[in-house]
FIROVO-174338 format. One line per 2 residues: for each residue x, y, z of C-alpha. Coordinates in pm, 1 decimal. Layout:
N
X/Y/Z  ...
//
This chain:
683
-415.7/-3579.4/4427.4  -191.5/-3562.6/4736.9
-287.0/-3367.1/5023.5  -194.9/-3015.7/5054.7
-96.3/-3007.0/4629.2  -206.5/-2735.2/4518.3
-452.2/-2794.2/4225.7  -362.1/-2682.4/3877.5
-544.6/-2383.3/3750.2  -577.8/-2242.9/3351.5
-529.4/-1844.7/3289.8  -622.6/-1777.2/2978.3
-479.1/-1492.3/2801.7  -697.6/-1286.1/2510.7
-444.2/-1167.4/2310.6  -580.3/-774.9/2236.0
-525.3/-380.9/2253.0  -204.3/-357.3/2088.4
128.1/-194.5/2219.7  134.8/6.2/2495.4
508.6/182.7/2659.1  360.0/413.2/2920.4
50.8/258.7/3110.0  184.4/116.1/3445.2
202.5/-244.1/3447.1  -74.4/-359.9/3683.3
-315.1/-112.6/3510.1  -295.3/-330.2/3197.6
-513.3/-613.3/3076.0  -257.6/-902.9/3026.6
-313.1/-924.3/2701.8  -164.3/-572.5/2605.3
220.0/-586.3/2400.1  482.6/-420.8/2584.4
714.2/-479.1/2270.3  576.9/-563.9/1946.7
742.6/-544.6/1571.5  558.1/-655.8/1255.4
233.8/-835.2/1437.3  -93.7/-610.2/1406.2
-424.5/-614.0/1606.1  -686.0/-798.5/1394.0
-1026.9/-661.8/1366.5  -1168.0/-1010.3/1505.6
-930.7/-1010.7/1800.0  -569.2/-1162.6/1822.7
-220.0/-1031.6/1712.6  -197.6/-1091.2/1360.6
208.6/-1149.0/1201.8  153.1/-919.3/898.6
125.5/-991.5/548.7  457.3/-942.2/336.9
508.2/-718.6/-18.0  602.6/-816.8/-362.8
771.6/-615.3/-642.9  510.2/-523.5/-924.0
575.4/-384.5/-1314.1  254.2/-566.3/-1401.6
388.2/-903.9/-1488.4  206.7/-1211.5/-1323.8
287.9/-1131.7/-934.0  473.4/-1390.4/-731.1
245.6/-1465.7/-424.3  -11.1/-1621.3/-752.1
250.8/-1867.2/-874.2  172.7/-2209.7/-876.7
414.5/-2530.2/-866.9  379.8/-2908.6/-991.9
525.1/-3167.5/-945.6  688.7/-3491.1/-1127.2
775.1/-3798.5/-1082.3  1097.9/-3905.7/-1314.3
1318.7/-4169.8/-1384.6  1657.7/-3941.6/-1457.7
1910.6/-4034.3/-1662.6  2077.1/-3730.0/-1635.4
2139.9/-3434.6/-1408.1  1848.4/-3150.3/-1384.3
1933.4/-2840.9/-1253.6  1721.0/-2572.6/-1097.3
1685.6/-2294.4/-1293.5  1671.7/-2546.6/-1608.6
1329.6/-2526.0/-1831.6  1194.5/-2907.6/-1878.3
1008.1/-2974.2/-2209.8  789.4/-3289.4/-2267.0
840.5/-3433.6/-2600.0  552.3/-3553.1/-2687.0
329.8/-3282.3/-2512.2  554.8/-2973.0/-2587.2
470.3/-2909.2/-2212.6  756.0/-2690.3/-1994.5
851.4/-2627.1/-1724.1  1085.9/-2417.6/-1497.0
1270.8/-2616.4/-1242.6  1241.5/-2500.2/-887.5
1364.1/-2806.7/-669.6  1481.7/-3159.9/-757.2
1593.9/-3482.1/-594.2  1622.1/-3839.8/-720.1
1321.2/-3917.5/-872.7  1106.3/-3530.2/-865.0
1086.8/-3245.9/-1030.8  895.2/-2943.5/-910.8
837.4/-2665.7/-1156.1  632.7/-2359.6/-1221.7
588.6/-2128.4/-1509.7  398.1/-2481.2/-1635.2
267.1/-2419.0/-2001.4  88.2/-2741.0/-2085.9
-20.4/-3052.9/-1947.5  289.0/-3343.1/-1943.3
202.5/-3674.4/-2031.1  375.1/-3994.3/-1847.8
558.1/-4159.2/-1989.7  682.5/-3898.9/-2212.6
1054.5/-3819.8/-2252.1  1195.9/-3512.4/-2096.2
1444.3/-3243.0/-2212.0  1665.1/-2960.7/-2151.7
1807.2/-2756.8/-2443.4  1710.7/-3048.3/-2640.5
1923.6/-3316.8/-2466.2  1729.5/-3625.9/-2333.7
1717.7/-3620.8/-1916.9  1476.6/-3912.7/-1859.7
1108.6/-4024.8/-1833.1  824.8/-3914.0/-1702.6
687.9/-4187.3/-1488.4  381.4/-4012.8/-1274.0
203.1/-3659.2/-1247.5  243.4/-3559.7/-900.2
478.6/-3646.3/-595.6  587.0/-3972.7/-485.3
526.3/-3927.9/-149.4  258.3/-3689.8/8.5
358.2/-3345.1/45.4  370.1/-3225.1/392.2
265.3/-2810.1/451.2  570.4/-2739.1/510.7
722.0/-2848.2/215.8  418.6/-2655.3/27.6
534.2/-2350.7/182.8  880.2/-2395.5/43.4
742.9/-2488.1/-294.5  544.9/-2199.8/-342.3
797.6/-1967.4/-192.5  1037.2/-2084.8/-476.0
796.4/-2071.7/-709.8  718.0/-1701.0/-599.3
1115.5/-1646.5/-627.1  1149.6/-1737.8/-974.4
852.5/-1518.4/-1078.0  992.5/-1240.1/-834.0
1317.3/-1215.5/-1050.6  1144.5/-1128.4/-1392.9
1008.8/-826.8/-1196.9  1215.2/-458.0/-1262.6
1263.6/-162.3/-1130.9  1099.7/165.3/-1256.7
1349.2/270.2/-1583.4  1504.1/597.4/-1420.4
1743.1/727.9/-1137.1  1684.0/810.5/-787.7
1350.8/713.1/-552.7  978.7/667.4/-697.5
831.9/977.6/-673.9  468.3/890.2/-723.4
210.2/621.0/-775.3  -101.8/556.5/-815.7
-364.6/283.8/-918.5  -618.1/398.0/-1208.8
-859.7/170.2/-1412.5  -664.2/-150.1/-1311.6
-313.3/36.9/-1395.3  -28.0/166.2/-1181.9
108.8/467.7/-1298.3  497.8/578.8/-1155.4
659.3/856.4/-1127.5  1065.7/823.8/-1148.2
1344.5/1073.7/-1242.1  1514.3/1015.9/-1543.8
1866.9/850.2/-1575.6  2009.3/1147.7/-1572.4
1792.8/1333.8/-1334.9  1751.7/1606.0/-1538.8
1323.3/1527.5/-1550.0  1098.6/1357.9/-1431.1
855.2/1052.1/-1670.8  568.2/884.4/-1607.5
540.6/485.5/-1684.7  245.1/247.9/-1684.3
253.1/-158.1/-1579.7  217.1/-392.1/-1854.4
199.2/-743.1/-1867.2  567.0/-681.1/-1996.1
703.8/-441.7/-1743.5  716.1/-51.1/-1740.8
618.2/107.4/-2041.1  707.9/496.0/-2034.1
391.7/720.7/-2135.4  467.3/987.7/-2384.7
377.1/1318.9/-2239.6  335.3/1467.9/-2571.9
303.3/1798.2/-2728.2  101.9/2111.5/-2673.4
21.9/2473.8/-2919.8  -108.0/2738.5/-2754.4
-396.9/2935.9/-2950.4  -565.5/3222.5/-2931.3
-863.9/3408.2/-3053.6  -1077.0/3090.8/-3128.4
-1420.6/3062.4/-3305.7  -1494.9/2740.2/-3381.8
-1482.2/2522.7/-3076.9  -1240.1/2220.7/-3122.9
-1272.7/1869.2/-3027.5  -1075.6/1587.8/-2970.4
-984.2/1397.7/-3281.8  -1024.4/1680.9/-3484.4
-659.1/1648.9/-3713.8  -559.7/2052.5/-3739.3
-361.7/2134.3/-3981.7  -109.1/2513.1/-3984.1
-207.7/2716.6/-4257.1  120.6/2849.7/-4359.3
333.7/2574.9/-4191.9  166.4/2287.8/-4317.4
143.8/2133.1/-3948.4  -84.0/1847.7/-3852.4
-220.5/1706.6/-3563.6  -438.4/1480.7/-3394.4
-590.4/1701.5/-3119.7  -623.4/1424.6/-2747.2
-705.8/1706.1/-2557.4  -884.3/2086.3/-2593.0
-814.3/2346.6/-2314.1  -988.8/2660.1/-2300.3
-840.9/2891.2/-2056.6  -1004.3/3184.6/-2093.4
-1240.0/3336.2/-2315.8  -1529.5/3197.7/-2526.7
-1575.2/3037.8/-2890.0  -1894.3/3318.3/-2962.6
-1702.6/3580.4/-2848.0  -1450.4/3475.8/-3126.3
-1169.4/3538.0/-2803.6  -1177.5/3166.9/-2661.1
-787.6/3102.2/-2536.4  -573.6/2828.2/-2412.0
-426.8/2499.2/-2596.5  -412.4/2232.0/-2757.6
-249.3/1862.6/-2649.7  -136.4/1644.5/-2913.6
32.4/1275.8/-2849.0  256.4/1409.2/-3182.1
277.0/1696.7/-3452.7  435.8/1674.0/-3836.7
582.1/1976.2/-3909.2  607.2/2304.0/-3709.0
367.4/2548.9/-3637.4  425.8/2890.6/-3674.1
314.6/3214.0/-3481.2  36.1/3398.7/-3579.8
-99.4/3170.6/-3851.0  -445.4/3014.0/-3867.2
-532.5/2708.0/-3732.8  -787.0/2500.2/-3951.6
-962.9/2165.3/-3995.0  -1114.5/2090.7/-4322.5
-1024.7/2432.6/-4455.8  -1197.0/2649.1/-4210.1
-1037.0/2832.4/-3944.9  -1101.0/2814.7/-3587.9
-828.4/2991.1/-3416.7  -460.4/3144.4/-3469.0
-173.7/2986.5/-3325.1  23.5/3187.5/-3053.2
369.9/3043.0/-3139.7  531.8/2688.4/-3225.7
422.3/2399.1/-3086.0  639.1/2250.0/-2753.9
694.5/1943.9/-2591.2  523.7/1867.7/-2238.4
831.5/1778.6/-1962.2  864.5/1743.3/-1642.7
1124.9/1908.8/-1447.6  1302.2/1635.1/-1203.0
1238.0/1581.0/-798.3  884.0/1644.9/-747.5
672.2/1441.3/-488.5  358.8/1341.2/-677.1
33.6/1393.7/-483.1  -273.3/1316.6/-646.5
-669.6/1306.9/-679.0  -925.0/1164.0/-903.6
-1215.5/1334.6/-991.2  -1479.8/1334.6/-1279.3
-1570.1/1702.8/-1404.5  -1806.6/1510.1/-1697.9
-2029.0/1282.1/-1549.1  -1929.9/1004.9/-1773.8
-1782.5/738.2/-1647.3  -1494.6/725.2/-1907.1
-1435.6/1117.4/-1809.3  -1288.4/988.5/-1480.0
-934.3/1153.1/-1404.2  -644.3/1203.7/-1208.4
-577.1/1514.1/-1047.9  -237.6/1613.3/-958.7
59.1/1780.4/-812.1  417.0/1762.4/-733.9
591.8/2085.8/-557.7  809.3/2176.9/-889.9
557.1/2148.2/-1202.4  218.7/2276.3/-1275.6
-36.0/2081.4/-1196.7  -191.8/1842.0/-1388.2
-486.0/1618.9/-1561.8  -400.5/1269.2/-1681.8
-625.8/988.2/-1813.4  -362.0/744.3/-1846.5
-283.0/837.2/-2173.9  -279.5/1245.3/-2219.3
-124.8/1441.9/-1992.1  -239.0/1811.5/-1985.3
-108.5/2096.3/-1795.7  -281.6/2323.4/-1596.1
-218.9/2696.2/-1561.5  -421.9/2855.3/-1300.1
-237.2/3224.0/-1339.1  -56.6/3186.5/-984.8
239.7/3407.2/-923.6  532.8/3368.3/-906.4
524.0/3014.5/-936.1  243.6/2815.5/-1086.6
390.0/2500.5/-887.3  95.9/2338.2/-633.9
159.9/2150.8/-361.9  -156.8/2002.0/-272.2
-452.4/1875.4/-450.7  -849.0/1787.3/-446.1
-1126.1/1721.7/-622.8  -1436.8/1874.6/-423.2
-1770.1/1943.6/-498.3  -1701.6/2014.3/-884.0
-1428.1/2218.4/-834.7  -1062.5/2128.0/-877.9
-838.9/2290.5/-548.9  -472.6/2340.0/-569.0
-294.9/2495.9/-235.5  16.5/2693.8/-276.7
248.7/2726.6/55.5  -55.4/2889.7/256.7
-276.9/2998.6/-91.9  -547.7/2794.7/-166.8
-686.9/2804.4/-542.8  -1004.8/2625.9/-707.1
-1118.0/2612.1/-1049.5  -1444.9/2761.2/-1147.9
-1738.7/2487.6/-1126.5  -1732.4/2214.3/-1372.1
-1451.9/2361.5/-1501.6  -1057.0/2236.5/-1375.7
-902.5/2437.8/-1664.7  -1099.1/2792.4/-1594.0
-914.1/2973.0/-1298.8  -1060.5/3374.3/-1378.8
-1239.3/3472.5/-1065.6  -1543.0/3598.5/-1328.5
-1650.7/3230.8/-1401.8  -1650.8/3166.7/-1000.9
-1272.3/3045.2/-962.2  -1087.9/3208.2/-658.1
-880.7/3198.8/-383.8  -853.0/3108.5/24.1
-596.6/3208.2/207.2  -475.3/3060.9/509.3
-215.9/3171.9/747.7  -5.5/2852.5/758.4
129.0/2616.4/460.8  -195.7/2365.4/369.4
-70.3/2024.3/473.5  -335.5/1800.5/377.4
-701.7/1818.4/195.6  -955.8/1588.0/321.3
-1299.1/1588.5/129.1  -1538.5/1460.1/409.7
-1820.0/1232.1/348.3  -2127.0/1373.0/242.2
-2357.9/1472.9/-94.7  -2287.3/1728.7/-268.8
-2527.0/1917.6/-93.6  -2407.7/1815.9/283.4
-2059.6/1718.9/231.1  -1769.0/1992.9/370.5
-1385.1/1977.5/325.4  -1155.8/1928.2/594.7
-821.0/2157.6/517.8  -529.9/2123.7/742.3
-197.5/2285.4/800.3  91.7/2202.0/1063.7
-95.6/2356.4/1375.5  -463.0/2378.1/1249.2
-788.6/2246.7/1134.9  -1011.8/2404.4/929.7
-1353.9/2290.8/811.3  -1487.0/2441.1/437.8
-1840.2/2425.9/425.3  -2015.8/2541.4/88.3
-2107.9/2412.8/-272.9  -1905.1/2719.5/-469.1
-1800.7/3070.0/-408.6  -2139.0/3193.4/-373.8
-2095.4/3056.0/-33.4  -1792.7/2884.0/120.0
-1782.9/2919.7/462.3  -1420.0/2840.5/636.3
-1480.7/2783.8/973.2  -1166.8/2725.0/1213.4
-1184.8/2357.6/1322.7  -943.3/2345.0/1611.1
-642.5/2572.7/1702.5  -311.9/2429.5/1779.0
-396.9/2056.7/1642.9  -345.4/1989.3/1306.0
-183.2/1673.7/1045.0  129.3/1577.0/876.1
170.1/1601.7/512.8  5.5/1282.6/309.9
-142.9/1131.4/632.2  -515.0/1235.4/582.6
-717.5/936.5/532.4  -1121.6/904.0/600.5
-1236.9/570.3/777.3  -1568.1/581.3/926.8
-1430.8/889.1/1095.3  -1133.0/1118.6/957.6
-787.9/1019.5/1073.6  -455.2/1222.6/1074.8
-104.7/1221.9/1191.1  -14.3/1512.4/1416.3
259.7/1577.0/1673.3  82.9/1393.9/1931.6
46.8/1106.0/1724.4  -297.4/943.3/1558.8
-586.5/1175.4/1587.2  -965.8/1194.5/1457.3
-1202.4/1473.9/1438.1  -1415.8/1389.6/1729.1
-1114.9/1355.2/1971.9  -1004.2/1681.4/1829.2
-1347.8/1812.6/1880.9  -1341.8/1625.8/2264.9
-1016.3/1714.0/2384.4  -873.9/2002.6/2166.0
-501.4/2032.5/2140.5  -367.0/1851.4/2451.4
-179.8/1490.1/2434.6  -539.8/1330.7/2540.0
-663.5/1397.0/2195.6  -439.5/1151.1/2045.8
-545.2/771.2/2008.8  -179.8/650.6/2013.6
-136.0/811.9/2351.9  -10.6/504.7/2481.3
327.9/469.9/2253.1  424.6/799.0/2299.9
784.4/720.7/2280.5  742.6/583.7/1927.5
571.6/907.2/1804.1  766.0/1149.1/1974.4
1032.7/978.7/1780.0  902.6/1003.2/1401.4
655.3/1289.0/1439.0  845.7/1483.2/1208.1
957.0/1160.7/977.7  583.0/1071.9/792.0
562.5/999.3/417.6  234.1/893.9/363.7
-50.5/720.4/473.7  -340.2/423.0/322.8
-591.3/243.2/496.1  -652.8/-97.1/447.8
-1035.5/-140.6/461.1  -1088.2/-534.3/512.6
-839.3/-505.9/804.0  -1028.8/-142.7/896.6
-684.9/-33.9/954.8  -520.1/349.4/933.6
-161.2/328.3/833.9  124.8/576.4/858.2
479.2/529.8/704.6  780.9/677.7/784.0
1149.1/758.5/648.7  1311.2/577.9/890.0
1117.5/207.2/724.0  922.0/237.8/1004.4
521.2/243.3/1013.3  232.5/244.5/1229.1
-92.9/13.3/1204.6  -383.4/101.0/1357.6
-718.7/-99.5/1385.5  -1014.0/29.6/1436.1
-1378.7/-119.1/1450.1  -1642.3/72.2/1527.1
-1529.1/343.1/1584.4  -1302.5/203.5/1858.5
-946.8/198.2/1849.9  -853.2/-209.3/1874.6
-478.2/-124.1/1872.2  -181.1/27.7/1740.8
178.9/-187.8/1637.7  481.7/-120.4/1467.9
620.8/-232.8/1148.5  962.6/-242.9/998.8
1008.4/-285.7/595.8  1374.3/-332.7/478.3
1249.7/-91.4/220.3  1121.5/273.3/315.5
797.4/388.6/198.6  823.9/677.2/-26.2
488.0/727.9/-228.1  198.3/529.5/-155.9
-156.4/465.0/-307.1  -431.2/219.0/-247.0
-738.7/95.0/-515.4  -934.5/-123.4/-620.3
-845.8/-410.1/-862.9  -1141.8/-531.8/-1169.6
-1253.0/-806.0/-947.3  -1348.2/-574.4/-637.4
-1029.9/-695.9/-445.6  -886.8/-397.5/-237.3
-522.0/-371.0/-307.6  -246.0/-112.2/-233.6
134.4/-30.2/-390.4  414.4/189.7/-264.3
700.7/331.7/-401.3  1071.8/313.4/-268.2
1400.7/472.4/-241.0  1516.1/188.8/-473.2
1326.9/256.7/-802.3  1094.0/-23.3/-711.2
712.8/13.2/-679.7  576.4/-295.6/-474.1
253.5/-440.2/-418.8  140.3/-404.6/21.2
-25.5/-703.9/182.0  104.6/-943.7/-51.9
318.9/-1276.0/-73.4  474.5/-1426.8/255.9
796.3/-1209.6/256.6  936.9/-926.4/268.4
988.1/-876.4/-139.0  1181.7/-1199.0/-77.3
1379.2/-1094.8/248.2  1251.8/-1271.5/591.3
983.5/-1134.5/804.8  1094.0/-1100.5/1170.1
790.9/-1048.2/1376.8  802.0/-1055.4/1719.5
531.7/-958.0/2027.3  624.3/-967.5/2401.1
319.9/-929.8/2627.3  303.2/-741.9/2924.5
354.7/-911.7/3266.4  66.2/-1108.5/3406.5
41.8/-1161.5/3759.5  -309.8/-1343.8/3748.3
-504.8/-1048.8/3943.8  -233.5/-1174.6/4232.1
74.6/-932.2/4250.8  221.0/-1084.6/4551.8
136.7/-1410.3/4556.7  413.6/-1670.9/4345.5
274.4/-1923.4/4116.0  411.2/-2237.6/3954.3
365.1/-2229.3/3616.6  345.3/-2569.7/3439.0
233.4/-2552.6/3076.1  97.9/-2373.3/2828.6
-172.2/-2330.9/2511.2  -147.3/-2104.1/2203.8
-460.6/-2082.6/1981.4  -293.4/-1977.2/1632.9
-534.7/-1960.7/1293.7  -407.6/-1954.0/950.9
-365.7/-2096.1/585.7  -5.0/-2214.4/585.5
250.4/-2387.1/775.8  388.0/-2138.7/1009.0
695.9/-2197.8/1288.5  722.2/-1995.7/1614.1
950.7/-1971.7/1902.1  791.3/-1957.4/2228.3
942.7/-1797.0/2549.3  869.1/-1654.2/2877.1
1040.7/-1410.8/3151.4  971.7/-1466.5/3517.6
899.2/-1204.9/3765.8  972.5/-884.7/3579.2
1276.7/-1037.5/3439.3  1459.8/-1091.5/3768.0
1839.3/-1208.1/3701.7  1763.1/-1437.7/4008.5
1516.9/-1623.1/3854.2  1623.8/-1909.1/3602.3
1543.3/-1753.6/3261.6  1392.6/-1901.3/2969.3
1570.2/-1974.0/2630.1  1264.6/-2054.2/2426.6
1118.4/-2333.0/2236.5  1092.1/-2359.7/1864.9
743.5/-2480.3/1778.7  541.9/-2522.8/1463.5
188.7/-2546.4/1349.1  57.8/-2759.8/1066.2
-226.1/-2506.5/900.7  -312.3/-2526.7/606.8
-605.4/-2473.3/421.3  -818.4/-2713.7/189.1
-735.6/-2646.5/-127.6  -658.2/-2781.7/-502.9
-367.9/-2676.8/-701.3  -434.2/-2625.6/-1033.5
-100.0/-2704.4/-1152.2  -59.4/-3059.9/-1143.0
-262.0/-3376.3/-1043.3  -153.9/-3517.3/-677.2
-67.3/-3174.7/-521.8  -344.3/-3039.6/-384.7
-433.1/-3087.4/31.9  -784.1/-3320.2/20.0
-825.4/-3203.8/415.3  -659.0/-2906.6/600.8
-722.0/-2736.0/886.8  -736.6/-2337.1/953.6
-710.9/-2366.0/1364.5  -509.7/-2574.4/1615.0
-370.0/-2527.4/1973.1  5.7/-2560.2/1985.4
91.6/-2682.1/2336.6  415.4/-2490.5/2481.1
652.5/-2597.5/2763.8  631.9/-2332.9/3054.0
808.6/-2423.4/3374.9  922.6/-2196.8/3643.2
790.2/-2027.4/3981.1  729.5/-1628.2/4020.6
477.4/-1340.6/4089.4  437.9/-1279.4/3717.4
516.5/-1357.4/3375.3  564.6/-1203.9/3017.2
472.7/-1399.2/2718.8  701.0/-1365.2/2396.7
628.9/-1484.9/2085.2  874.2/-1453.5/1784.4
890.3/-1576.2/1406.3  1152.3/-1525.1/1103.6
1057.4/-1655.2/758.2  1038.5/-1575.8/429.5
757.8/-1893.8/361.4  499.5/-1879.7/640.7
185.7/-1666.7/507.4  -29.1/-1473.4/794.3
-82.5/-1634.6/1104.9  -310.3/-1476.6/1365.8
-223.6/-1580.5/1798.7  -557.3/-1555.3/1913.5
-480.1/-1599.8/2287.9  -309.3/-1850.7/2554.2
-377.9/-2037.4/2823.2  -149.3/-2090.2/3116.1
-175.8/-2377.6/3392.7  -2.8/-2305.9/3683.0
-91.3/-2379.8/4075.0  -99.3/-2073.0/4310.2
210.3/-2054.6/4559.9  261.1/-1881.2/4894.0
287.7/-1475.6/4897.8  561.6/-1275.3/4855.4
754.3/-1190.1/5177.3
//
């Protein structure tokens, strides 16, 4: 080394604590975003670009297509989009990308066999001459395969049959369930995914009876004395009443009826009556533009008795098994139309405006204050119900409104206690969710019960205090909420296609980052799939229901993620460095490119700027594709260090690190390291 060079030192850079607008520069560790869109804080540390979404009607789901690949001897033109067909296997295939002498396909039914000749539409195109590529297949170009692949899959996919946005969802017993407006828009219909698309769910039919004596049950097949009417009872709903009484009241569901019934007349099975019927029987509808909120509870104790629970703001609310849909009249005047829902401690709760209603115990059609239904009333609109985690014995109820919390402590009305949780701090409609703490959306942003508890109703309380500008603008804008439990994140979505991810591990808040969709979250739900895989599906303004944290785009359309950290002066504010190169550690599973670029001393015009660098990193992870023979990676690698040009003198610098793709899965930037030599001070 020459005398008087300055030696080269390494900074390195632990990319963490998400986005922060307001804290002061120099008060910041370096790895904090100043800007961020579409990268979120992973629970093991590093900015993480974000997994994409995929539509879903229940056919086989994009991101899980495979490709394969042959090797041909053409003596004719294939076309993408063509279906190849062995000859002499009856294999096929749907063509995805060709050149001279390959064809990739998926939708593979079969196994090929070389040498076989190949068709399309029945005409001759060439020979098979080898299973698998010709040359080895780099990472990218398995990116770009599988994205194709995911494209044709992508375009069997439809919207939910209907008009207007989705106006509910859910995920029950391996299912999703959608709520859409009609064509028309004259009501509202329920459909189920299928391994063929939407399938609409009959709502069916209901009779209304009166002075029963004989207890139906489901299956029974009642038949209208005088009408001749039949029926195959799916569901029995006492209202009121009892069967030894001889005054039991309420209805009767049917999936169809022959014949009409007729007021007045007895009701029998086998020839003996058990009740009269009130009038003829009527079709269940839906009238149109609800918002669907739901719950799931089990009032049996069977496992097959499991339920959804639900509302929607313009209907009565509801019970629904997937198959029968029953009403539920609770008595409420004027209008028996919930707004809220919950299943808590054996009692179904509806809240109307600032009314809150439960069922008696056991017992979600029974609403007659005798049998130990009744009502709590608030002095606000209820805005969210949050069962908290507990026994039956210990557990309480969290019930919020715009400005309030309230805590509901009790097993029944023998002895609920409301207490009054906090004054003047309260949640956004659909943004309760329960983590290992509760979390909310209020005007002050992100809030939990023990900050509520700590620091009451003032700004402090909230754990996004540091993007304040972001709330402030979409505090008034939320349309629902999920958590995604591997991640441990809290997530908030807003009208504007705008939503907020929060990580938090622990108990402590690891960061907060914005994302963009190109398509606004209307409805949202989250589940569990057979195989114990967490998964989650929202609805959008486009009649489309799509699966969250899924594929490597954007339901086709490009990601554009982007982070810019905050300046780093190297605990030396006024002292210039020359900074010479640079390391990014980056983990992931699949080829991913980046652009890489830097500003110098808070962005001073007279500093010479940088235009970035496009860089790229060759992860990918070991794996075998099941498709074809010679496609699969023998040797890949999950983590590398990309090495990045940095040149320029200043006090500080600001990392930036973009990407755009619709190919490149999740890629995590776990931190850089910058060399640079230390300079004389500022004067």
């Amino acid at each position: 080394m020459a005398q008087g060079m300055a030696p080269v030192k390494y900074d390195l850079i632990r990319m963490a604590g998400g986005l922060d607008l307001v804290t002061p520069t120099l008060s910041l560790a370096p790895g904090t975003a100043r800007d961020a869109l579409n990268f979120e804080a992973s629970i093991t540390g590093g900015y993480t670009r974000i997994a994409g979404y995929e539509r879903f009607d229940g056919r086989p789901n994009p991101s899980d297509a495979l490709y394969g690949i042959l090797t041909v001897n053409l003596s004719a033109t294939v076309n993408v989009g063509d279906t190849i067909v062995g000859v002499t296997s009856a294999a096929t295939g749907y063509v995805i990308s060709t050149s001279t002498n390959q064809l990739v396909y998926t939708k593979g039914t079969g196994s090929f066999t070389v040498g076989e000749t190949l068709t399309v539409g029945g005409v001759s195109k060439g020979t098979l001459t080898a299973l698998g590529a010709a040359t080895t297949t780099t990472s990218k170009q398995a990116a770009e395969y599988l994205n194709l692949a995911a494209d044709a899959y992508r375009a069997d996919i439809t919207v939910v049959p209907g008009s207007g946005q989705i106006r509910g969802v859910i995920y029950f017993n391996g299912t999703v369930y959608a709520w859409r407006n009609n064509a028309g828009g004259t009501a509202m219909a329920i459909y189920r995914s299928t391994t063929s698309g939407w399938t609409l769910v009959p709502l069916g039919v209901e009779l209304a009876f009166d002075t029963g004596s004989i207890q139906f049950a489901e299956g029974n097949i009642v038949v209208g004395q005088t009408s001749g009417a039949t029926g195959t009872i799916t569901r029995v709903v006492q209202a009121s009443g009892s069967w030894t009484s001889n005054d039991a009241a309420g209805y009767l569901v049917f999936a169809s009826v022959t014949g009409t019934f007729q007021a007045g007349e007895n009701i029998r099975i086998s020839g003996t009556t058990y009740a009269h019927a009130v009038g003829a029987q009527t079709a269940i509808t839906l009238a149109p533009n609800g918002r669907v909120e739901t719950a799931v509870g089990n009032f049996g104790g069977n496992s097959n008795q499991t339920r959804i629970y639900g509302c929607d703001g313009v209907n009565k609310g509801f019970e629904f098994d997937g198959t029968v849909y029953v009403p539920i009249r609770t008595g409420m005047t004027p209008s028996d139309v919930p707004t809220k829902v919950a299943f808590h401690k054996q009692h179904l709760f509806f809240a109307y405006g600032h009314s809150i209603q439960f069922s008696a115990l056991g017992l979600p059609y029974q609403w007659n204050p005798v049998l130990g239904a009744g009502e709590i009333a608030l002095t606000e609109d209820i805005t969210n119900f949050l069962v908290q985690p507990g026994d039956q014995s210990t557990g309480a109820m969290a019930i919020y409104t715009d400005s309030d919390t309230y805590i509901l402590y009790g097993t029944s009305s023998a002895n609920w206690n409301l207490v009054s949780y906090n004054v003047g701090t309260g949640a956004k409609s659909w943004t309760a969710q329960n983590m290992s703490q509760s979390y909310v959306f209020d005007d002050r942003g992100i809030i939990n019960l023990q900050t509520t508890l700590n620091y009451g109703n003032f700004d402090s309380a909230a754990l996004t205090l540091n993007i304040r500008p972001f709330i402030q603008q979409r505090r008034n804008l939320a349309t629902g909420s999920s958590l995604n439990r591997e991640k441990a994140q809290y997530r908030v979505f807003f009208s504007d296609s705008y939503a907020l991810y929060m990580t938090v591990s622990n108990n402590q808040m690891m960061g907060a980052m914005p994302v963009q969709f190109p398509n606004a979250v209307t409805v949202i739900c989250e589940g569990e799939s057979p195989d114990g895989a967490e998964t989650s599906f929202f609805g959008s303004t486009n009649g489309y229901v799509y699966r969250l944290d899924a594929g490597t785009s954007f339901d086709g359309t490009e990601i554009s993620a982007s982070v810019t950290l905050v300046f780093n002066a190297i605990k030396s504010p006024r002292v210039l460095k020359r900074y010479r190169k640079g390391s990014m550690e980056i983990t992931g599973t699949s080829y991913a490119e980046f652009t890489f670029s830097y500003d110098l001393g808070y962005s001073s015009t007279e500093i010479g700027q940088d235009i970035g660098g496009q860089y790229s990193s060759n992860l990918i992870s070991s794996y075998w594709d099941s498709a074809s023979w010679d496609t699969f990676v023998w040797d890949g690698r999950t983590l590398a260090p990309s090495e990045v040009e940095v040149c320029g003198t200043a006090e500080n610098i600001a990392v930036r690190i973009a990407s755009i793709s619709d190919i490149y899965a999740q890629f995590t930037i776990n931190s850089t390291i910058l060399h640079y030599s230390m300079r004389r001070g500022l004067r």
